[in-house]
DRENPA-3360 file (N, C-alpha, C; in nm, 2 decimals, always signed):
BEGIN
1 = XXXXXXXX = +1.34/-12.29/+16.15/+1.35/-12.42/+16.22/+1.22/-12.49/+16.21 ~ +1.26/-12.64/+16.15/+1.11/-12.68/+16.18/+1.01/-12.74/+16.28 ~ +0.89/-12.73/+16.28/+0.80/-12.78/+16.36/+0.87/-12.92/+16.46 ~ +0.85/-12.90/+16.60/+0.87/-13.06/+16.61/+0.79/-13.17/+16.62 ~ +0.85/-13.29/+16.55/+0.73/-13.40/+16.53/+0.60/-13.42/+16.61 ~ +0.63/-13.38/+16.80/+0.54/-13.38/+16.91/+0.61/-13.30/+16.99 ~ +0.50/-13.22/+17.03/+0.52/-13.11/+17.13/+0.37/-13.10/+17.25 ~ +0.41/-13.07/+17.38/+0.34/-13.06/+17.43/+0.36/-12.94/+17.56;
9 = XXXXXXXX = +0.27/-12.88/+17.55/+0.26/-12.77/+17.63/+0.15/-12.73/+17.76 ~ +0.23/-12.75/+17.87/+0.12/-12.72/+17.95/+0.03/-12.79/+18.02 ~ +0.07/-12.92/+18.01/-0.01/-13.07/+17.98/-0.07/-13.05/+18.14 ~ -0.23/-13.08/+18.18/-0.25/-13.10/+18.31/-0.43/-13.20/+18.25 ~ -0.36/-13.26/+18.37/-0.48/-13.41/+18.37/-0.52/-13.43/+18.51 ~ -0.59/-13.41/+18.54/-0.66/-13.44/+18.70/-0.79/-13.58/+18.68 ~ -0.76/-13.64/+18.76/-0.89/-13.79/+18.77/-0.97/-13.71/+18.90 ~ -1.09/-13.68/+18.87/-1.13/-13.57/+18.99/-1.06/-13.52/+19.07;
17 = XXXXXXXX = -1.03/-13.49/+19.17/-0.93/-13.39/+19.22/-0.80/-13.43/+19.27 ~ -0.75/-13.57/+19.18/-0.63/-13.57/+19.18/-0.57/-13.52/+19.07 ~ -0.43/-13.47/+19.08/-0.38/-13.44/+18.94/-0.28/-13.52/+18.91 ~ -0.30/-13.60/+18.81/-0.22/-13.67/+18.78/-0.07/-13.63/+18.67 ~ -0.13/-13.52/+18.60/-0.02/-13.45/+18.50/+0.00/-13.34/+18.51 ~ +0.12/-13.25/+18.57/+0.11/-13.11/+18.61/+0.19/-13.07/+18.56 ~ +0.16/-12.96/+18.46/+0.24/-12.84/+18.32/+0.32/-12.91/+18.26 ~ +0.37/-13.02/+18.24/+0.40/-13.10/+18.14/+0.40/-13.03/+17.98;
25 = XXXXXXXX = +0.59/-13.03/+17.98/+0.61/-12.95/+17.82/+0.71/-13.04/+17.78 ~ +0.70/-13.08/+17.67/+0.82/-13.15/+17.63/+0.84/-13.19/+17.47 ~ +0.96/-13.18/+17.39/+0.92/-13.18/+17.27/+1.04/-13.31/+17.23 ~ +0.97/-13.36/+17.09/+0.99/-13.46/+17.03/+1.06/-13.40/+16.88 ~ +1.18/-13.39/+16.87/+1.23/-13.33/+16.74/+1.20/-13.48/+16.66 ~ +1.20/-13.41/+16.51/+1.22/-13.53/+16.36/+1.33/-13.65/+16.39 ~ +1.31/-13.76/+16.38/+1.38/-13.85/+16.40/+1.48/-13.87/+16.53 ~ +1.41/-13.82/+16.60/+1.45/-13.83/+16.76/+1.39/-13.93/+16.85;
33 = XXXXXXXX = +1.44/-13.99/+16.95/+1.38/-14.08/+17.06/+1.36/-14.00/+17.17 ~ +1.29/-13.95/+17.29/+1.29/-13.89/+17.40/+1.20/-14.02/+17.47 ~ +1.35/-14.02/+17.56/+1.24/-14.14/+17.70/+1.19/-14.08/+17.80 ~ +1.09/-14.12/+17.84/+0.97/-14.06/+18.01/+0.99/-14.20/+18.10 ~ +1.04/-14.16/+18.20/+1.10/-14.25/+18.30/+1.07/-14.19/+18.43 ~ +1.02/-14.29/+18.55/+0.95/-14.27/+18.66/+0.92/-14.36/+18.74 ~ +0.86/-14.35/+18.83/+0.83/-14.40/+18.94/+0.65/-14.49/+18.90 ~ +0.62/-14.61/+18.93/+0.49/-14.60/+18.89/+0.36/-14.48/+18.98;
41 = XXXXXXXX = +0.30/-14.47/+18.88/+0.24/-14.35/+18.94/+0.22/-14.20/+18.91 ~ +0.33/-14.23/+18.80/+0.38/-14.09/+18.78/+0.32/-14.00/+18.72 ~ +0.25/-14.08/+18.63/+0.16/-14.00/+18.50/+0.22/-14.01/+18.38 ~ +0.32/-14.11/+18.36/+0.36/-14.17/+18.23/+0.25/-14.20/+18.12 ~ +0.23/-14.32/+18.15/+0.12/-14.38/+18.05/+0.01/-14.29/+18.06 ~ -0.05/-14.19/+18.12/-0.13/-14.12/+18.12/-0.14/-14.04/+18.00 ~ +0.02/-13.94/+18.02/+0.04/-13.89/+17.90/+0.02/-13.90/+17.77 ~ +0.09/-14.05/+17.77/+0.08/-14.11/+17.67/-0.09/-14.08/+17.61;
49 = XXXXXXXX = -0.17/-14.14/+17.67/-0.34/-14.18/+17.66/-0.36/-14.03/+17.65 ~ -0.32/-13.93/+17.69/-0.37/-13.79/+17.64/-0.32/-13.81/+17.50 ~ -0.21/-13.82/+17.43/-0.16/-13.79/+17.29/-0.25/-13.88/+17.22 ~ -0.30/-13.99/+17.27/-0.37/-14.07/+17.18/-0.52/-14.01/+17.15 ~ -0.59/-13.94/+17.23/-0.71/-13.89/+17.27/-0.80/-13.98/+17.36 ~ -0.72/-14.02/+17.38/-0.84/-14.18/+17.51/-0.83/-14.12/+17.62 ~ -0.79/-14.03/+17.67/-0.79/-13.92/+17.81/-0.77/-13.77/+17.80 ~ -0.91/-13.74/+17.82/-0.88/-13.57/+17.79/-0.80/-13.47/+17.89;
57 = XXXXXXXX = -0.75/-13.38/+17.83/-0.62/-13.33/+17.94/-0.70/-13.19/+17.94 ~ -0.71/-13.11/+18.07/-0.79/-13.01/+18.14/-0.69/-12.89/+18.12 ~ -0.64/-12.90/+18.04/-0.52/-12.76/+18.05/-0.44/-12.82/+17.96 ~ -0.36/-12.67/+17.88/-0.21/-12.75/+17.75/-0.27/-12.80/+17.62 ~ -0.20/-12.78/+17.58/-0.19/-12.84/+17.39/-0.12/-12.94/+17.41 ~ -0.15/-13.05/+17.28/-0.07/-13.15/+17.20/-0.08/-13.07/+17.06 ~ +0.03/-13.10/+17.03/+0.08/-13.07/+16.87/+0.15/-13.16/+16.81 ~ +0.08/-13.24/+16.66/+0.20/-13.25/+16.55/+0.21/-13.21/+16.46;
65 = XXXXXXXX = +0.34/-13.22/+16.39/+0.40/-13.11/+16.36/+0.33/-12.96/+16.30 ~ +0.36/-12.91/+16.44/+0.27/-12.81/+16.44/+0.14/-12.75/+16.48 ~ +0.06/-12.86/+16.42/-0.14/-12.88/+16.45/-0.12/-12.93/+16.59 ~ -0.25/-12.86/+16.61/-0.35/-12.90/+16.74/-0.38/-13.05/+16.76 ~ -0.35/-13.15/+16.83/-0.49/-13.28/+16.83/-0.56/-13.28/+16.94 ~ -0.52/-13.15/+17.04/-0.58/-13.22/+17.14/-0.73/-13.26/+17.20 ~ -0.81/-13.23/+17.08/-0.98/-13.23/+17.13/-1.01/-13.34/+16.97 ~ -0.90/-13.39/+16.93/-0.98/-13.46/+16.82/-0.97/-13.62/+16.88;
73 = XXXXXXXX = -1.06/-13.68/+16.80/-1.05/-13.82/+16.85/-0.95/-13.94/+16.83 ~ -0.97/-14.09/+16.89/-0.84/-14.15/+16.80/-0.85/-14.16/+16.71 ~ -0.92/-14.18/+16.66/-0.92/-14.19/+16.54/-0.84/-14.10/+16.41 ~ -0.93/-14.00/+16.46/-0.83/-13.88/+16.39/-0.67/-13.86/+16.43 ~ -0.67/-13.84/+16.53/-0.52/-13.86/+16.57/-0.43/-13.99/+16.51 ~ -0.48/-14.10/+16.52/-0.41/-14.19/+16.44/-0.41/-14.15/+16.27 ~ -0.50/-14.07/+16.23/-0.47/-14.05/+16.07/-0.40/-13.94/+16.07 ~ -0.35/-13.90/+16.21/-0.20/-13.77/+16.17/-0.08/-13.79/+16.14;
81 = XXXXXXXX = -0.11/-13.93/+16.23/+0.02/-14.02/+16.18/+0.07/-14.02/+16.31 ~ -0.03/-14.04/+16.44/+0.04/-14.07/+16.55/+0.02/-14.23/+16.58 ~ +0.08/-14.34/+16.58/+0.06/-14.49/+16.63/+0.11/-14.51/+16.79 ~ +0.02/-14.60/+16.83/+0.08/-14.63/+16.95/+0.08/-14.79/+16.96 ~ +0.20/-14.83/+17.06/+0.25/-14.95/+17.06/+0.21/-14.95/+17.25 ~ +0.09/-15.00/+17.25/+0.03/-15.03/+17.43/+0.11/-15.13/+17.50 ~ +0.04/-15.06/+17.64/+0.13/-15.18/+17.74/+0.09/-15.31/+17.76 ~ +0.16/-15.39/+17.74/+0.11/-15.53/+17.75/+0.05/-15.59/+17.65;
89 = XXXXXXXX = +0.11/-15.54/+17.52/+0.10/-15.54/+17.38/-0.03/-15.57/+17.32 ~ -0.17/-15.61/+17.35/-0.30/-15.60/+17.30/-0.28/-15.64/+17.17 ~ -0.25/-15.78/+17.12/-0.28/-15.87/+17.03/-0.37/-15.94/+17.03 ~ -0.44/-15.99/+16.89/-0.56/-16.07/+16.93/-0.47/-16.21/+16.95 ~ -0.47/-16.33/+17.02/-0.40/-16.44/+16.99/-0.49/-16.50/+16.89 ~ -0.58/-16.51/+16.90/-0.69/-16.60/+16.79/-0.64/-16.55/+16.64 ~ -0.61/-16.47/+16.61/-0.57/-16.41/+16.48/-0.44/-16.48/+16.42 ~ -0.41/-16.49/+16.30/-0.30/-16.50/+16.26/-0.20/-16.36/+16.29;
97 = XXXXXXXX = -0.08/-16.44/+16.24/+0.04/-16.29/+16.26/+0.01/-16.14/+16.17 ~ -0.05/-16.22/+16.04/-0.07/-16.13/+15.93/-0.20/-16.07/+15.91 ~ -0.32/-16.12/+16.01/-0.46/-16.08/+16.02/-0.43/-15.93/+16.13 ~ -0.29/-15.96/+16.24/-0.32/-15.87/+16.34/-0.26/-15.75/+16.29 ~ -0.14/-15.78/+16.19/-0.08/-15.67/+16.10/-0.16/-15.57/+16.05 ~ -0.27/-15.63/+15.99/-0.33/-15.56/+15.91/-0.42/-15.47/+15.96 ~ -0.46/-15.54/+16.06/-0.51/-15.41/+16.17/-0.47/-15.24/+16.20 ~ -0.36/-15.29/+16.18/-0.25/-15.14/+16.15/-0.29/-15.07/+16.09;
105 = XXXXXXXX = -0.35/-15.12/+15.95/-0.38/-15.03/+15.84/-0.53/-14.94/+15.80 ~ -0.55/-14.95/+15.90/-0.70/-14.88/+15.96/-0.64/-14.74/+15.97 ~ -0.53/-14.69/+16.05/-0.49/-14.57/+16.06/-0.39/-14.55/+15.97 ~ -0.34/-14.61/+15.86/-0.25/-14.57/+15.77/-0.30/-14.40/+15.71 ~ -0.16/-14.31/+15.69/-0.20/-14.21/+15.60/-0.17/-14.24/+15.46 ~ -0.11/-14.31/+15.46/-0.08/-14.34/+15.29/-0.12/-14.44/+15.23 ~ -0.12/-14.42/+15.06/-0.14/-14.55/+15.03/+0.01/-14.64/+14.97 ~ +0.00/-14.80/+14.94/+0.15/-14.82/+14.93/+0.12/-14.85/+14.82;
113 = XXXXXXXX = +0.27/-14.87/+14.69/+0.25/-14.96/+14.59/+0.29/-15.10/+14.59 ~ +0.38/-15.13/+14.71/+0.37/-15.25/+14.71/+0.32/-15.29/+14.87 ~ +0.38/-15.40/+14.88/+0.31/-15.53/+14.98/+0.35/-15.41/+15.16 ~ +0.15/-15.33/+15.21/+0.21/-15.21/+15.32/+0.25/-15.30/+15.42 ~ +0.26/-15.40/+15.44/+0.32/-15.49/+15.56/+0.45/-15.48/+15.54 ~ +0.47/-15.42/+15.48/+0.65/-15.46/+15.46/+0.72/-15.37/+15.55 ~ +0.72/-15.24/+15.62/+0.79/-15.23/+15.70/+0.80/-15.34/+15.80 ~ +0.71/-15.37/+15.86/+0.71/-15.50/+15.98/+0.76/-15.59/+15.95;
121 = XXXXXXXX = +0.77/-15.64/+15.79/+0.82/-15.80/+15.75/+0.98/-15.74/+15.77 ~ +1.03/-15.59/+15.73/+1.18/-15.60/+15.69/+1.23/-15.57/+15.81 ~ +1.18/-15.50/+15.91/+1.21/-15.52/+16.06/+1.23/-15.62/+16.10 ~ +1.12/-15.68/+16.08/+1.12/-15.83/+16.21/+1.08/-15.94/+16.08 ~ +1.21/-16.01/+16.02/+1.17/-16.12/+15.93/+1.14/-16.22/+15.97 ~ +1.09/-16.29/+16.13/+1.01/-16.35/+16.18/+0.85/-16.34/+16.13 ~ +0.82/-16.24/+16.15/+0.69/-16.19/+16.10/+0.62/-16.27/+15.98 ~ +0.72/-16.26/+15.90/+0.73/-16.28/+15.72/+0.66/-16.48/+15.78;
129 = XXXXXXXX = +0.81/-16.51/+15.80/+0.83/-16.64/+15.86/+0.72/-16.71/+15.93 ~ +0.61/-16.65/+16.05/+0.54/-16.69/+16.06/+0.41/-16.59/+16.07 ~ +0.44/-16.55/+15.95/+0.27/-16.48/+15.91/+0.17/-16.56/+15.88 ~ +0.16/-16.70/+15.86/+0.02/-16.79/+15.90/-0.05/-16.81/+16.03 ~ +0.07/-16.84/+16.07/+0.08/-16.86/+16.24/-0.04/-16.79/+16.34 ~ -0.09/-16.85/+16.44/-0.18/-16.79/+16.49/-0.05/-16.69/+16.61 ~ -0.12/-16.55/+16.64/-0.04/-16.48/+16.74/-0.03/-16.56/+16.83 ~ -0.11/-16.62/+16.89/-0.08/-16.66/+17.02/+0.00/-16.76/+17.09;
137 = XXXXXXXX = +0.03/-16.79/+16.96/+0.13/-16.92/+16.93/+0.31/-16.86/+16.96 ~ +0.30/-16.73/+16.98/+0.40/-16.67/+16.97/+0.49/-16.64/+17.13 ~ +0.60/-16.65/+17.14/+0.66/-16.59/+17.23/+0.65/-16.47/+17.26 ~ +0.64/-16.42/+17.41/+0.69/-16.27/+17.45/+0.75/-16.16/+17.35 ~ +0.84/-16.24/+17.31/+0.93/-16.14/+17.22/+0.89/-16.08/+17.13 ~ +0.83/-16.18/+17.06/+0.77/-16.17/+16.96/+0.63/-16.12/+16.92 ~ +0.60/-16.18/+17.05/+0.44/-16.07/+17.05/+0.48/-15.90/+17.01 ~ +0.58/-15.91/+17.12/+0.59/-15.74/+17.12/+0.68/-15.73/+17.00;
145 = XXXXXXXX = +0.69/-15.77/+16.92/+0.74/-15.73/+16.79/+0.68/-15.74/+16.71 ~ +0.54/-15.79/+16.75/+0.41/-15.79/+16.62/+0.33/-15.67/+16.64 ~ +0.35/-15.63/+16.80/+0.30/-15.55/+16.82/+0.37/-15.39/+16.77 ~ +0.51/-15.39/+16.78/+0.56/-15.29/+16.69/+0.53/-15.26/+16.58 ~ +0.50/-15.43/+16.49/+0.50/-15.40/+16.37/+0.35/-15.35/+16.33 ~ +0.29/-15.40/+16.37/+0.11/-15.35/+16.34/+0.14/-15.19/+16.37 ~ +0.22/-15.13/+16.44/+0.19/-14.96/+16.48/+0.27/-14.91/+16.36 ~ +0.36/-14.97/+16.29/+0.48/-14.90/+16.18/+0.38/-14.93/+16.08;
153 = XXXXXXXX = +0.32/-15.05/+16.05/+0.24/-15.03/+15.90/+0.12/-14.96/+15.89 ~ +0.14/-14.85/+15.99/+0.01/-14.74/+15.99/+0.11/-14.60/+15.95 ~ +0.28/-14.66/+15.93/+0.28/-14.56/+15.86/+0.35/-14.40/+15.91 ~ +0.32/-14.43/+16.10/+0.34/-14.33/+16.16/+0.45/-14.24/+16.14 ~ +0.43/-14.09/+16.20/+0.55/-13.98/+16.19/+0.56/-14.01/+16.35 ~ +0.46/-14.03/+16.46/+0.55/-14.05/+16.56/+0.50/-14.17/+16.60 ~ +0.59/-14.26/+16.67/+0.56/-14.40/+16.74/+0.51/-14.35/+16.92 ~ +0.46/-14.42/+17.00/+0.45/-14.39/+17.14/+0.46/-14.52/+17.17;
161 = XXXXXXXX = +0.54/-14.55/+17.24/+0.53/-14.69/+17.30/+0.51/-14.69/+17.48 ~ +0.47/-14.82/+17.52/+0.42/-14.79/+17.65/+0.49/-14.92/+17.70 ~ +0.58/-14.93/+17.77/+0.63/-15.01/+17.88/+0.67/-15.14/+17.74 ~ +0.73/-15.11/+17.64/+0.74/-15.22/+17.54/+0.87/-15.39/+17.60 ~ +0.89/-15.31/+17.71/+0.99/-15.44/+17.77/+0.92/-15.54/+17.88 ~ +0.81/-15.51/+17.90/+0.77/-15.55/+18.02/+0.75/-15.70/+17.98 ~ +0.77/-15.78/+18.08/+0.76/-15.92/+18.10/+0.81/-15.97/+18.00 ~ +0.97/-15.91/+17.92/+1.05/-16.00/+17.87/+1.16/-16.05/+17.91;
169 = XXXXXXXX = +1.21/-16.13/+17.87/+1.34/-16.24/+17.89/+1.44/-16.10/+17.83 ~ +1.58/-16.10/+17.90/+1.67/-16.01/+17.87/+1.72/-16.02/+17.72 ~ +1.73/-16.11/+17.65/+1.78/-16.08/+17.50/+1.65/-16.02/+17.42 ~ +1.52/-16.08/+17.46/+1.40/-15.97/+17.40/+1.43/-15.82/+17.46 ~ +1.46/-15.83/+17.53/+1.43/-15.67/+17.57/+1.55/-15.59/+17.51 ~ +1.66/-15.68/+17.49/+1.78/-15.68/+17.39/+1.71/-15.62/+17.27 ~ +1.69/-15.70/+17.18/+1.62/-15.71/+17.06/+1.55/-15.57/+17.02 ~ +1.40/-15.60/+17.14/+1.29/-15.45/+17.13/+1.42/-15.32/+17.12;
177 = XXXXXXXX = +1.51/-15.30/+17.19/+1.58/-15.17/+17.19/+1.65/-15.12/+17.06 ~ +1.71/-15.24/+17.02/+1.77/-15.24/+16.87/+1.69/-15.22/+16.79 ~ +1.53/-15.26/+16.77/+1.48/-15.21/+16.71/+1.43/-15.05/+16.64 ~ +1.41/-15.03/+16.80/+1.35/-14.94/+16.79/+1.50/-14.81/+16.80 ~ +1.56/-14.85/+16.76/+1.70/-14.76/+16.73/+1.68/-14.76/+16.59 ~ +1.66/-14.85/+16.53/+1.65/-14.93/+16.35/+1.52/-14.84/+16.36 ~ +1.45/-14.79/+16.41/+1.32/-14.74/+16.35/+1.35/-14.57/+16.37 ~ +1.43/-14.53/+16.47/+1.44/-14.36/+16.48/+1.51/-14.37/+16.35;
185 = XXXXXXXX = +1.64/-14.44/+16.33/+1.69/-14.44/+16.19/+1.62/-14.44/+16.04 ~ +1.48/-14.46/+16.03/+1.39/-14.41/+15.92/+1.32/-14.31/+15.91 ~ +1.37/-14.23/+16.05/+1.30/-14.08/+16.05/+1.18/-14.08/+16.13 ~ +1.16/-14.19/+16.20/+1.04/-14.18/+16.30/+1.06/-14.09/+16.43 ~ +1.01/-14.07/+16.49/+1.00/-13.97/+16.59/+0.89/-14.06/+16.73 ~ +0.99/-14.11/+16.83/+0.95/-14.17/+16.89/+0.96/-14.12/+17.04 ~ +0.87/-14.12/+17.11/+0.83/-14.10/+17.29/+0.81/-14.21/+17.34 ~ +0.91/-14.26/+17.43/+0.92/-14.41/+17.53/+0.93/-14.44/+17.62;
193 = XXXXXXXX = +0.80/-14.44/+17.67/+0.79/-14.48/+17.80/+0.83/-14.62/+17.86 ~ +0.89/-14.59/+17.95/+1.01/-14.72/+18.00/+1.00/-14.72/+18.16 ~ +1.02/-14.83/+18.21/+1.07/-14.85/+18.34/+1.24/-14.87/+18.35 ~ +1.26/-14.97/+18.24/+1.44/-15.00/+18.27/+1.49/-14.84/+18.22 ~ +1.53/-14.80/+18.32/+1.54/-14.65/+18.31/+1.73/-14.65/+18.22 ~ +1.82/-14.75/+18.26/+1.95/-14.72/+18.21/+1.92/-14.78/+18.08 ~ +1.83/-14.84/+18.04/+1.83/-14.93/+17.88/+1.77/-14.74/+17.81 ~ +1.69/-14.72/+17.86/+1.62/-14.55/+17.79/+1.71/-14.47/+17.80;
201 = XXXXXXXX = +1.79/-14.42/+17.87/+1.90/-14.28/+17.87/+2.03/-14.34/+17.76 ~ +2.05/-14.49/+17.75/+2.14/-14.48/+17.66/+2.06/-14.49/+17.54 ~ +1.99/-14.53/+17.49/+1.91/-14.51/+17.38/+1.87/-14.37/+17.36 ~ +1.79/-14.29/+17.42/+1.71/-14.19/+17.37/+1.82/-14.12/+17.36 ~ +1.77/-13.98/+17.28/+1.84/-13.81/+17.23/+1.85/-13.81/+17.42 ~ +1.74/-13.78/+17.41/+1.68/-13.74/+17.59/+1.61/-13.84/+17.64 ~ +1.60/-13.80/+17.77/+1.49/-13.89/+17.84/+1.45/-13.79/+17.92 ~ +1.34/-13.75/+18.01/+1.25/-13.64/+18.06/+1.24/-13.74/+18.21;
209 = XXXXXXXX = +1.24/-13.73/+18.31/+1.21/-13.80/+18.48/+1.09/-13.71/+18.47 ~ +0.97/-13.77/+18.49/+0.82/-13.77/+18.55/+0.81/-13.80/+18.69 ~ +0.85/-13.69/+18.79/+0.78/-13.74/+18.93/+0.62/-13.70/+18.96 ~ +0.54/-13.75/+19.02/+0.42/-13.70/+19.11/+0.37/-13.60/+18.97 ~ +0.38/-13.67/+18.84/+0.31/-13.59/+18.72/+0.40/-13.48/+18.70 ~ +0.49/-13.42/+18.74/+0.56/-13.34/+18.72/+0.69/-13.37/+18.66 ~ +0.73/-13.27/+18.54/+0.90/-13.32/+18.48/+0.97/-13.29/+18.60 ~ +1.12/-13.37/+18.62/+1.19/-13.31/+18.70/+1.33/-13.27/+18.68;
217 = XXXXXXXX = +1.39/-13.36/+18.57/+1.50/-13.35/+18.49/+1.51/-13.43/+18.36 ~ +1.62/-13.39/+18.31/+1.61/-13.41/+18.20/+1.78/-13.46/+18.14 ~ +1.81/-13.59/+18.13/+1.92/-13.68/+18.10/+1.93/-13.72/+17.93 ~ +2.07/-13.70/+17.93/+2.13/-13.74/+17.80/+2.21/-13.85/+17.82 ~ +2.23/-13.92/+17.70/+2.23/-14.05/+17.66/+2.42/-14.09/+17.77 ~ +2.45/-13.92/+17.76/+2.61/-13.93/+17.85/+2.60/-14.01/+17.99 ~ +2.45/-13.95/+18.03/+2.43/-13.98/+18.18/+2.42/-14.12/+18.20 ~ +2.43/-14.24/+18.09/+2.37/-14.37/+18.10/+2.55/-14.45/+18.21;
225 = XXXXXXXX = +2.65/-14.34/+18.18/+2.75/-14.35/+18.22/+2.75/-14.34/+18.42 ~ +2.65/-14.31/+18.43/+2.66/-14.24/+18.59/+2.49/-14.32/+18.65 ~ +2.46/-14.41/+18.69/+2.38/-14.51/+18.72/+2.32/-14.47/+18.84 ~ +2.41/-14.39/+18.91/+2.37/-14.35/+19.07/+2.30/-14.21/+19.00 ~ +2.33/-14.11/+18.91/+2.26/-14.02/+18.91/+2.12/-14.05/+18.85 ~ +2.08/-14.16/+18.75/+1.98/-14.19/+18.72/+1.88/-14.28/+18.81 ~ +1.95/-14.35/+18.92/+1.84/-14.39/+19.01/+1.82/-14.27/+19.09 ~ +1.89/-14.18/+19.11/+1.86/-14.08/+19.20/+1.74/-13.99/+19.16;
233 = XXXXX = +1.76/-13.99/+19.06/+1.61/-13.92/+18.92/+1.49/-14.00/+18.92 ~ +1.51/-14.15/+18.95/+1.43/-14.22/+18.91/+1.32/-14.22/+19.07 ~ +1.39/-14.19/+19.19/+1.35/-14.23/+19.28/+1.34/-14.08/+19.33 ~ +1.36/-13.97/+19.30/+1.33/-13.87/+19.31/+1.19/-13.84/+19.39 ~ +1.13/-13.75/+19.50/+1.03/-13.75/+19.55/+0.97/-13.58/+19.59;
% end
């Protein structure tokens, strides 16, 4: 059987003597989505910031596929082929569309033979359309879909995204989901951290409930059918 794309074992993160991430195990199979869904507070985005190496975790492994990252830096971790797509998407606005793309390619593992912005342009043909354009000039939606695309033209084996709906209009948040359905479909291996907890259980393989840093359950895409058992997960205490 092989390796899975992200795996984590054991995960514990304390901010001085609070703990924010407690034995935290959970794995990410090849071309799979797994959502982390919670309460604010939970130790979501934390996690996340452990896999990236921007927060060291006091206990547990990170693994991809297979290997250790957890003591390397981001840097290194982004040239494993981990990308992350942050909360509140961290674009330059002063930049053009195609200056912030390229950014991406700082952590790329490979090299391309043709034009490496092209996953982002064939994703989101907006991009293409206004790759002169300064970011800032851009809609919500769109931000966060420059911001997806800058993390795909690095190339990644797994994506991490962090609250990618937040402060969108309902057809963006529409949009971001479809995408990122269009993107497990190239074999990416993505962990999605979400608030809209019923837009994540019908999308993901799985979704994992983070209470008080702790997993608590664990929902399939069936459960997106039963609304009361997912706020009851989500509000869990």
């Amino acid at each position: 059987m092989p390796e899975p794309a992200l795996e984590l074992k054991g995960l514990e993160v304390r901010y001085g003597t609070v703990a924010a991430v407690r034995g935290v195990s959970l794995r990410v199979e090849r071309g799979e989505i797994v959502g982390l869904i919670g309460p604010n507070g939970a130790g979501k985005s934390t996690t996340l910031h452990v896999i990236m190496g921007a927060v060291p975790a006091h206990a547990g492994e990170v693994r991809v596929l297979g290997r250790s990252i957890r003591r390397r830096s981001p840097e290194a971790i982004a040239r494993t082929g981990v990308a992350l797509v942050p909360e509140g998407r961290r674009i330059f606005g002063e930049f053009s569309v195609e200056e912030n793309l390229r950014l991406g390619l700082a952590g790329r593992r490979t090299r391309s033979a043709g034009d490496p912005l092209e996953p982002a342009f064939e994703l989101f043909p907006m991009l293409h359309e206004y790759r002169r354009r300064s970011a800032g000039e851009l809609s919500g939606g769109q931000q966060q879909q420059l911001a997806i695309g800058r993390a795909l033209v690095a190339d990644p084996q797994v994506l991490l995204l962090d609250e990618p709906s937040l402060g969108l209009a309902p057809l963006a948040v529409e949009s971001v989901f479809e995408a990122l359905g269009a993107i497990r479909e190239r074999g990416v291996s993505i962990l999605l951290v979400e608030q809209r907890a019923l837009h994540t259980v019908a999308l993901a393989n799985r979704t994992e409930v983070l209470v008080g840093g702790e997993l608590r359950l664990e929902l399939t895409a069936a459960d997106a059918a039963d609304p009361d058992k997912i706020v009851s997960a989500y509000l869990a205490s």
